[in-house]
N, C-alpha and C positions, 0 to 999 in steps of 0.2 A: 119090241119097240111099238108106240102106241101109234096107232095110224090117225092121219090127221081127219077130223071132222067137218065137213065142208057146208056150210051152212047156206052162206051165200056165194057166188063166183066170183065176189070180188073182195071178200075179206080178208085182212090179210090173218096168217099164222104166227105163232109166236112160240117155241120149245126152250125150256132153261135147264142148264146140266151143272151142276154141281164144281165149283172150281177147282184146279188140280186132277180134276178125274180126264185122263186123257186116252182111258179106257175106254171111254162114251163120245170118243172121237169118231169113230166106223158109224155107226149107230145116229149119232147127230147128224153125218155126210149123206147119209141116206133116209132120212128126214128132209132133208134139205130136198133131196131128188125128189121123191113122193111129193114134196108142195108143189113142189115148180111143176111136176107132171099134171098138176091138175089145175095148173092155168095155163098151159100151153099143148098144141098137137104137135109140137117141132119135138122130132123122136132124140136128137139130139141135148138139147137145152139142159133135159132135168142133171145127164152125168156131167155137160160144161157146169152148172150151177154149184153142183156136189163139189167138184176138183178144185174149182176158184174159191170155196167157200176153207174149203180142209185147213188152211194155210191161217185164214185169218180163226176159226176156230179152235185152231191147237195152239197157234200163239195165246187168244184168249185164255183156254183152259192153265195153260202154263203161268200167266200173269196173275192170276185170281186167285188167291185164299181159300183152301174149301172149305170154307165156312160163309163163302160170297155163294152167287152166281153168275154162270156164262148167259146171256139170252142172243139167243138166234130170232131173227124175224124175218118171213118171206112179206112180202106187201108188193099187190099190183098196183102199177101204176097205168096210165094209159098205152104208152106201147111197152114198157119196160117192165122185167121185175128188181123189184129192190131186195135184196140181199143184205142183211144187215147183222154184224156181231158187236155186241154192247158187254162189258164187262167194269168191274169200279175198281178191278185191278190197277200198276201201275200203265201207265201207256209204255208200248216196246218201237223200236224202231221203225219210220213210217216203210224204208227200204223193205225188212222182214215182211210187211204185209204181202206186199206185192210182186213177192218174186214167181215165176215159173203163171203169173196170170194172161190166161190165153186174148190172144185179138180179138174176141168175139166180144169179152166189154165193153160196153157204150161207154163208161164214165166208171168214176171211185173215189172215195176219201173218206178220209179219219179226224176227227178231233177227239177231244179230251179236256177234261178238267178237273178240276178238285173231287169229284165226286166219281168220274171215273173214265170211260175210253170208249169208242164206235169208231169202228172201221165197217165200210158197206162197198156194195158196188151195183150195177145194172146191167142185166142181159136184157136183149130182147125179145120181146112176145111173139114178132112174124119173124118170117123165112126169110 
């Protein structure tokens, strides 16, 4: 897995996995952890980010063509990280997003359109 390259400390990251492949599900979940580890000291946060993330990235993988892509994007925001999975798949049930996602979310939501689906959500940066 390619480690993410940290330019500046507040740029956001972006990783795309191939749709269908549900085998680069592991692998993408802990992408996810490594970003978030390196906007945050909370030792917690990066495996909350990972866990909450699994869910809306396998539904993605699963919706999308693999001949599409899935895109993952961490991005900080001022207290918050944004968590975001983008796919041009069809959209899947807003319920399926969201099941088994821990209290420590600040906020979450999905739209879609003709062109394709983003489901995201926000943890926070402090303790």
């Amino acid at each position: 897995m390619p480690q993410p390259t940290k330019t500046t400390a507040e740029e956001p990251y972006e990783q795309t996995i191939p749709g269908g492949r549900l085998d680069s599900l592991e692998s993408a979940c802990a992408w996810v952890s490594t970003v978030v580890r390196s906007f945050t000291d909370q030792n917690d946060l990066p495996h909350l980010a990972a866990r909450n993330a699994r869910n809306l990235i396998a539904n993605a993988l699963r919706a999308t063509p693999t001949a599409d892509k899935v895109r993952v994007k961490v991005s900080p925001l001022a207290n918050h990280l944004k968590i975001e999975v983008r796919h041009p798949g069809r959209p899947f049930a807003l319920l399926s997003n969201w099941e088994g996602l821990t209290t420590e979310i600040s906020d979450f939501g999905t739209s879609g359109s003709p062109s394709g689906h983003v489901a995201w959500f926000l943890v926070s940066r402090r303790a």
